[in-house]
N, C-alpha and C positions, 0 to 999 in steps of 0.2 A: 430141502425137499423140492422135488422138481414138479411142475406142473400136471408132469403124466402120470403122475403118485394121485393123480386124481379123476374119478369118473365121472364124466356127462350130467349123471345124477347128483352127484356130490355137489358140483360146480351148480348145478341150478336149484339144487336146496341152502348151499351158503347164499345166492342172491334172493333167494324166496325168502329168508330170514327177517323174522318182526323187529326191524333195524329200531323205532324207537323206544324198543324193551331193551334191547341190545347195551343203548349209547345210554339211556337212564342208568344202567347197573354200571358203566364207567362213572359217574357222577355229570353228566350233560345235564345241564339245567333245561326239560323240557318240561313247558305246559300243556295240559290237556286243551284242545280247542275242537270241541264238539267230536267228530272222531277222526280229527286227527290229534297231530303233537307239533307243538310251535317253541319254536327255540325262545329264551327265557332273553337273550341277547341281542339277536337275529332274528328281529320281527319276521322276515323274510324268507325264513327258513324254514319248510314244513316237512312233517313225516307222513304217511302214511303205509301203514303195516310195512311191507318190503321196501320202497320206492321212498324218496326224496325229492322235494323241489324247493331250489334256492332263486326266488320269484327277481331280484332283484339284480343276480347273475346270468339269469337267464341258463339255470344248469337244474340237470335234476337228470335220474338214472336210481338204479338198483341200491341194495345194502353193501353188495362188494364195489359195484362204485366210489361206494361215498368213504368205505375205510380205506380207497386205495389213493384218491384225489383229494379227500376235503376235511378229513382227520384235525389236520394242522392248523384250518382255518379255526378250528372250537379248543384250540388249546393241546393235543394229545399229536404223534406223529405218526402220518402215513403208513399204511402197513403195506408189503407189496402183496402180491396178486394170491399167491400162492400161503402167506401167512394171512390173509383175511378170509380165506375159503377153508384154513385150519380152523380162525379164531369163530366161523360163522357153523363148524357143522363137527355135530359131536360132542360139543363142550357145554360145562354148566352155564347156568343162568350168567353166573358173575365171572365168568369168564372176561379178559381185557387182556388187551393189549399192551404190554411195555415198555416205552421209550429205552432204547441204552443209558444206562448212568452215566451220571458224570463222574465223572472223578477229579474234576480241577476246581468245584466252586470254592470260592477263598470269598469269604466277605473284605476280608481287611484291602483286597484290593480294588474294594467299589469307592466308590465317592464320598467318604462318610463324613458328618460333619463332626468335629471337636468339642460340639454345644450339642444339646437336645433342644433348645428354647420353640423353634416350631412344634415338634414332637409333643412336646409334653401342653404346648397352647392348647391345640389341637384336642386330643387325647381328654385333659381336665376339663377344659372351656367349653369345646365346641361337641364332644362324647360325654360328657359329664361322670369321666371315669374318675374316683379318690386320687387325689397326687399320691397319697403314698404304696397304693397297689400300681402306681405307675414308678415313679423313684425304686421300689425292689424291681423292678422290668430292667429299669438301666442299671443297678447297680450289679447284677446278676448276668447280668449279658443275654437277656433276652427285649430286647429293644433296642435301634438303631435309628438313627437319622440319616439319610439317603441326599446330596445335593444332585439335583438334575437343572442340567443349567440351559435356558432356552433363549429365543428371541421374540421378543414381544410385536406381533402381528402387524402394531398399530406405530408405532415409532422403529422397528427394527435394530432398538437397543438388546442388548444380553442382557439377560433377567435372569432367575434364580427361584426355583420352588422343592419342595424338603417332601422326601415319604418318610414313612415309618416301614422301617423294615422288622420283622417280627421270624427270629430267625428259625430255622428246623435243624434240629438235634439226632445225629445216628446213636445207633449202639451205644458206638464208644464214644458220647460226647463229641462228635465234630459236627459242627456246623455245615450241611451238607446244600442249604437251601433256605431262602425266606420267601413270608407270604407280605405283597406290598399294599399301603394303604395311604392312598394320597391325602394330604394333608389342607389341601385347600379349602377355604369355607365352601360349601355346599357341594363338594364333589365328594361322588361316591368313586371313584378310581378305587379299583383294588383288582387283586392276579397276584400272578407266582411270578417271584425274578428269577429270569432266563438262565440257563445252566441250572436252575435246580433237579436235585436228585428225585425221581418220580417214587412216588407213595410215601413222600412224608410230607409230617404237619406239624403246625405252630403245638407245642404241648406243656403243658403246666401239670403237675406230680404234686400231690399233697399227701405223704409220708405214704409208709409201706407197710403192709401188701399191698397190690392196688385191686379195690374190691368193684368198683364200677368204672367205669370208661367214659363220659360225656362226651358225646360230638358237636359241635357246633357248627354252623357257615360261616364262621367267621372270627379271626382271632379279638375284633371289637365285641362280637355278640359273648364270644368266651370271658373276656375282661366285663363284659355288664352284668354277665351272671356271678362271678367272682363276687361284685362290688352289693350285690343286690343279696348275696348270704351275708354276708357282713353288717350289712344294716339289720338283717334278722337274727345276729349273733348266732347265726349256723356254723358247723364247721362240715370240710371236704374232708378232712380225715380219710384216707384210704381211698381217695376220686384221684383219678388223672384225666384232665381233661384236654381235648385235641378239635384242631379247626381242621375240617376238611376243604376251606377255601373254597367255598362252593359247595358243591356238593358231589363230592370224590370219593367214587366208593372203590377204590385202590388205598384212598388213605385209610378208609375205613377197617379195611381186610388187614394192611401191617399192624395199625395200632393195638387192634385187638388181637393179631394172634401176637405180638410183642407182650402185650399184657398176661399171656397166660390163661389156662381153661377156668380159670378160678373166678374172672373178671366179668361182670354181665355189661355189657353194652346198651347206653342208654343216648337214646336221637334225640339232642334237643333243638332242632331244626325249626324254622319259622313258620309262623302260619300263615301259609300258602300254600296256593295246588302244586309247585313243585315240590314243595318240602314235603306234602302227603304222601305225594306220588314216589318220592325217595322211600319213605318211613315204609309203602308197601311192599318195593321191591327188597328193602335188605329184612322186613322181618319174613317175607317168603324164602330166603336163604339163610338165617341164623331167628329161630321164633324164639327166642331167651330175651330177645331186644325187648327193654321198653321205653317208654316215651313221655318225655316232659319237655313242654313247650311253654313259651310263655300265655302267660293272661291273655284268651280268644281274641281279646279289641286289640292289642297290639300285633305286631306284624311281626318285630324278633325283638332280643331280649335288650337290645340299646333302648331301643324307642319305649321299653317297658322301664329302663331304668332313667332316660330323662325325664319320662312324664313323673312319673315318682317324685322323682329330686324338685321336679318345677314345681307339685302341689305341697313340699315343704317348706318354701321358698315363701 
């Protein structure tokens, strides 16, 4: 579609567009900060209604600006002129933009290690997940151990550090993509490995039909809630559960329409003001959603399943 496919008016109601309503309903981790929206990663980075200022870069402009130049900087890829002034006027709420697919990720040809021994340290020790809701991870093939190998800043030797890779599943059972989770003590590193297919996620399937959908931010917070019915001999029965890696509401939209009209969708997102601020924008476009979070004092459902485990201890 050519630019002239478009009117004077058109083009200045796509840049008038409420960009931080906009990029919320992608899943953009944005905080409320009095009345604006402050990126959740990017101290630096504000909204206000149409307009953007990235304080740090010294850049700031419009809503069609910012899907045409700075997309890529938050995770998602640049739209050009003409498909951002589409995606900005006319279109629902939850309206987004889509990367092209991939069609070549291959895990087998990443760096994998032969051992899990980080992984499962990690994972058990330092997430205080069961070994054996970890051991079905690897023995099933949904867990990987990632070698990324560096130079150590301080002597300039090659060193050596391990993710978990937590892989995503199509249709047909192929591995199209994983959600990554750095393994180091006290790092929270986590993201999608590059080449992954857009709008999918980490997902666990306990028998069929599948009558509710559980969302997570995270294939960690998914594994603590796992571990935390278990200790209440609960069962998932007919739950599939999936990590939006944030807070991606493209993943949100495949899972559940993959799931079927049968399936209620339930956010169980962290308590924080992004996480609210997600819970209102998808229950104002699907209201069947409901909502379980963890225990108010805790932040997400890791931190509810260490403190737990510590007070058994």
């Amino acid at each position: 579609m050519s630019i002239e496919r478009y009117s004077p008016e058109q083009i200045q109601e796509a840049r008038q567009t409420n960009l931080a309503e906009y990029l919320i309903s992608l899943g953009v981790p944005l905080v409320k900060d009095g009345s604006r929206y402050r990126h959740r990663e990017h101290d630096s980075l504000v909204f206000t209604k149409n307009a953007f200022f990235w304080n740090s870069r010294g850049a700031k402009g419009n809503s069609v600006d910012f899907l045409t130049k700075y997309l890529d900087e938050i995770g998602l890829n640049n739209l050009t002129f003409t498909d951002a002034v589409a995606e900005l006027t006319g279109k629902s709420h939850l309206a987004r933009p889509e990367p092209p697919q991939t069609a070549n990720f291959d895990i087998e040809k990443l760096n994998l290690s032969p051992d899990m021994d980080h992984v499962i340290k990690y994972l058990c020790d330092t997430r205080k997940i069961d070994r054996p809701i970890v051991e079905y991870l690897i023995a099933n093939r949904y867990l990987f151990q990632e070698i990324v190998p560096y130079t150590d800043k301080m002597t300039g030797e090659p060193r050596e550090m391990y993710n978990a890779l937590f892989p995503f599943y199509d249709e047909h059972r192929q591995i199209v993509g994983a959600e990554i989770v750095g393994t180091l003590t006290g790092s929270r590193f986590k993201g999608i490995k590059e080449g992954s297919a857009y709008g999918y996620g980490f997902t666990l399937q306990f028998g069929e039909p599948v009558q509710y959908v559980l969302f997570f931010e995270s294939a960690i917070d998914l594994l603590s809630f796992i571990d935390i019915q278990r200790q209440k001999n609960k069962t998932l029965a007919g739950c599939q559960l999936v990590s939006l890696t944030g807070l991606k509401a493209n993943i949100f939209d495949r899972a559940l329409k993959a799931a079927g009209t049968q399936a209620v969708p339930v956010l169980c997102v962290d308590n924080d003001a992004a996480g609210q601020e997600f819970i209102e924008h998808i229950k104002a476009a699907y209201p069947q959603t409901k909502v379980r979070r963890p225990l108010s004092w805790y932040k997400d459902w890791n931190e509810m399943l260490c403190e737990t485990k510590k007070s058994l201890e």
